[in-house]
N, C-alpha and C positions, 0 to 999 in steps of 0.2 A: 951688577952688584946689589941689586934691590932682591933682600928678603920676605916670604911672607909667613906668617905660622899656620900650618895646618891643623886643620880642625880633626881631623883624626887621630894622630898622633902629638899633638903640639910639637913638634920639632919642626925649624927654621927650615924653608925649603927655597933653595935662588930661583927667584922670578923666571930667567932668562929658560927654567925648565920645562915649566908648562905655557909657556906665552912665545909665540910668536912675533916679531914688531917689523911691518913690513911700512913703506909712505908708498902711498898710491894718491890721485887724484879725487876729489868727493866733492857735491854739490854743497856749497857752503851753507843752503837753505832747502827744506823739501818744501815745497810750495802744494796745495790742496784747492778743490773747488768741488762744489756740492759733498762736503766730506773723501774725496776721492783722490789718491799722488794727480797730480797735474805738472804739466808744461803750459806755462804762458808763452803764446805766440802774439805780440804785438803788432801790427802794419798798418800802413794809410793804401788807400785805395790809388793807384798808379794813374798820368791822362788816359783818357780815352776808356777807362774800363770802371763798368758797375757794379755797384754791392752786391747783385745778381751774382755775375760772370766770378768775382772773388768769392764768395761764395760756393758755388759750383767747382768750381777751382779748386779751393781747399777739401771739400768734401771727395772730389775723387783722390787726390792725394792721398789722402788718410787710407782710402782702403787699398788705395794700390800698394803703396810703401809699408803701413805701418800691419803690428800684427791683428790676428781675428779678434781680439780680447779689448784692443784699443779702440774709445772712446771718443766724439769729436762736440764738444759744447761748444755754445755760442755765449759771448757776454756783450755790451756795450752795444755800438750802432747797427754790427752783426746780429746781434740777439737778438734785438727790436725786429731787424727784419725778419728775420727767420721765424719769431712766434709770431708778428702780422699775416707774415704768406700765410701761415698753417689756419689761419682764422679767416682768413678772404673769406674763403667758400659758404663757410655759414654765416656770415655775415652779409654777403650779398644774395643769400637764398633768403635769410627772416627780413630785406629790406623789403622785397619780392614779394614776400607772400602779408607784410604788412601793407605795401600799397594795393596788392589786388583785392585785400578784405577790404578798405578805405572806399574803394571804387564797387563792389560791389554793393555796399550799401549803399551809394549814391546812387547808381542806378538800379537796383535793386536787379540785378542782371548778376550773372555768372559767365556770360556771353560778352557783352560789353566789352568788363577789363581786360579780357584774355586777348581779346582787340587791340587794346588799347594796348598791353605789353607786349605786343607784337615785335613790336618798334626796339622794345630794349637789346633783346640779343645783336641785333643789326647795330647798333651804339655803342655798345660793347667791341660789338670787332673793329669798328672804324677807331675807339680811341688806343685801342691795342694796336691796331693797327699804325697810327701817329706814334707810338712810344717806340716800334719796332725802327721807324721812318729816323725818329729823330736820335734814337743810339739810345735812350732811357728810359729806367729799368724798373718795373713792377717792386714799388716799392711804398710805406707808408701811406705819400702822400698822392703817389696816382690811386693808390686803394679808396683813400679817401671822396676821390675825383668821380671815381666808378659810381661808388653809392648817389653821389651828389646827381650822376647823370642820368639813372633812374627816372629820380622827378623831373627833371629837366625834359628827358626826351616824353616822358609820360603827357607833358600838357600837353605835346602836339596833339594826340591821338584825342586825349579828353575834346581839344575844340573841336574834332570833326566828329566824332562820336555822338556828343552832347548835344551840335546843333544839327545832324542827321535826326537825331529822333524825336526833338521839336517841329521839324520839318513832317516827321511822319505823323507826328501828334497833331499838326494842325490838317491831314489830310493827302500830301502830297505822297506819292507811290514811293516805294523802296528804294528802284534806279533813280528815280529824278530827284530824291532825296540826297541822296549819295553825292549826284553828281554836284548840286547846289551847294551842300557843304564844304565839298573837295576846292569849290570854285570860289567860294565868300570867304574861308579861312586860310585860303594858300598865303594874302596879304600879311597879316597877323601872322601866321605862325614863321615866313622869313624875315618879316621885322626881330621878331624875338630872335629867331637863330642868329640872325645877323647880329643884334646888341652880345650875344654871349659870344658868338667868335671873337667879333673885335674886341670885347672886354678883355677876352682869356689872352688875347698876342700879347699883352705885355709881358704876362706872366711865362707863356713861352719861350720869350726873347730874354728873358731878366739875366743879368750876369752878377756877378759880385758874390759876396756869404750867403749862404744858404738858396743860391740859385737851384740847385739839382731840384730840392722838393717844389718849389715856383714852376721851372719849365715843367715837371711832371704832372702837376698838377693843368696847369695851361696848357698840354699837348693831349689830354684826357677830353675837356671840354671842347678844343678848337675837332679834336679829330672826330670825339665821339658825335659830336651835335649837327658837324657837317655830313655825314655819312649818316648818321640816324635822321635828320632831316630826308636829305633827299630820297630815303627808303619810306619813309613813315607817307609821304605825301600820293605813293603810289600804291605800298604794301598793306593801310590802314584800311582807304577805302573800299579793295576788291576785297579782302577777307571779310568786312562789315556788312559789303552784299553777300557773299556769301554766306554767313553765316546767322546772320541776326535775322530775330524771328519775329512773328507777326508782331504789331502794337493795335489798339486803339485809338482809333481815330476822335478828333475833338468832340463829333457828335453823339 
């Protein structure tokens, strides 16, 4: 019974003529993220599974189910992870190439550090390798752990490096160099691994709030230092023979 007057003719025209009035179902709010319609999906991470594996999870969803046009953001402890992943990689190539300029000016060598960073890739798999062992997932704070392990694994090499070519400084030949160092720093340098393993097990073992980033962080250190240890003590010294070139003798 609702009138409206029209603008063309002014005469009274019943609503019910031009309008249709159907009730159908409607979102009572349209919700938006980076200016764009959105669905918020909420979840907590389930036992036994990581912000990896959810992750991974949600992303194949999306394109399996949803259409080609559709869009998948990350916000909150997802997001975090997801722009850390995407930054790992250049962040652990400029830590790389800041300690090898660090060491090459030390020993005024190009040969040397390349030596000496020998040892990283091998510490790298071993802590990858632990996070694989212990179910937990490349995430901030093992990213963290990585870079940390860098220098870590790095001094091994520096002590046999460093008192290799005082060795050769004071006269002694290439091989017998090699081998004295290999054999005077094996002490020292598993003292150290040993202080950072046992340091790191508590961290591995920790339970309670904010455990996940603790063990990950702790299975980063115990795994990469044990594995880049026991490579570095082998792998350091044959590449140093091989590779490192004449020095100067003290006289």
């Amino acid at each position: 019974n609702i009138q409206v007057r029209s603008d063309r003719t002014g005469e009274l025209i019943p609503l019910a003529s031009i309008v249709e009035l159907r009730e159908m179902a409607g979102a009572t709010r349209l919700s938006r993220f980076n200016r764009l319609r959105a669905v918020e999906v909420n979840a907590g991470l389930a036992d036994g599974y990581t912000m990896g594996e959810a992750v991974q999870w949600f992303e194949e969803t999306v394109k399996r189910e949803l259409p080609s046009g559709a869009t998948l953001m990350w916000d909150g402890d997802s997001g975090d992870y997801v722009r850390s992943s995407g930054q790992l990689y250049l962040t652990f190539l400029f830590a790389v190439v800041i300690v090898f300029l660090v060491l090459a000016a030390q020993f005024e060598s190009f040969v040397d550090p390349l030596v000496i960073l020998l040892s990283v890739p091998l510490a790298i798999g071993g802590a990858l390798t632990a996070l694989w062992l212990a179910g937990a997932s490349l995430n901030i704070y093992s990213q963290i752990g990585l870079i940390t392990l860098i220098g870590l694994i790095s001094k091994h090499g520096i002590l046999l490096v460093e008192f290799a070519n005082q060795l050769r400084d004071a006269g002694k030949d290439k091989l017998q160099a090699t081998i004295e160092s290999a054999t005077l720093r094996l002490r020292p340098i598993l003292m150290t691994t040993g202080a950072m393993v046992l340091g790191a097990v508590p961290l591995a073992i920790a339970a309670g709030a904010g455990a996940e980033g603790r063990q990950s962080i702790g299975w980063v250190v115990v795994g990469g230092m044990t594995i880049g240890t026991a490579f570095t003590l082998f792998l350091v010294p044959a590449v140093y023979l091989l590779l490192s070139g004449r020095r100067h003798t003290a006289d």
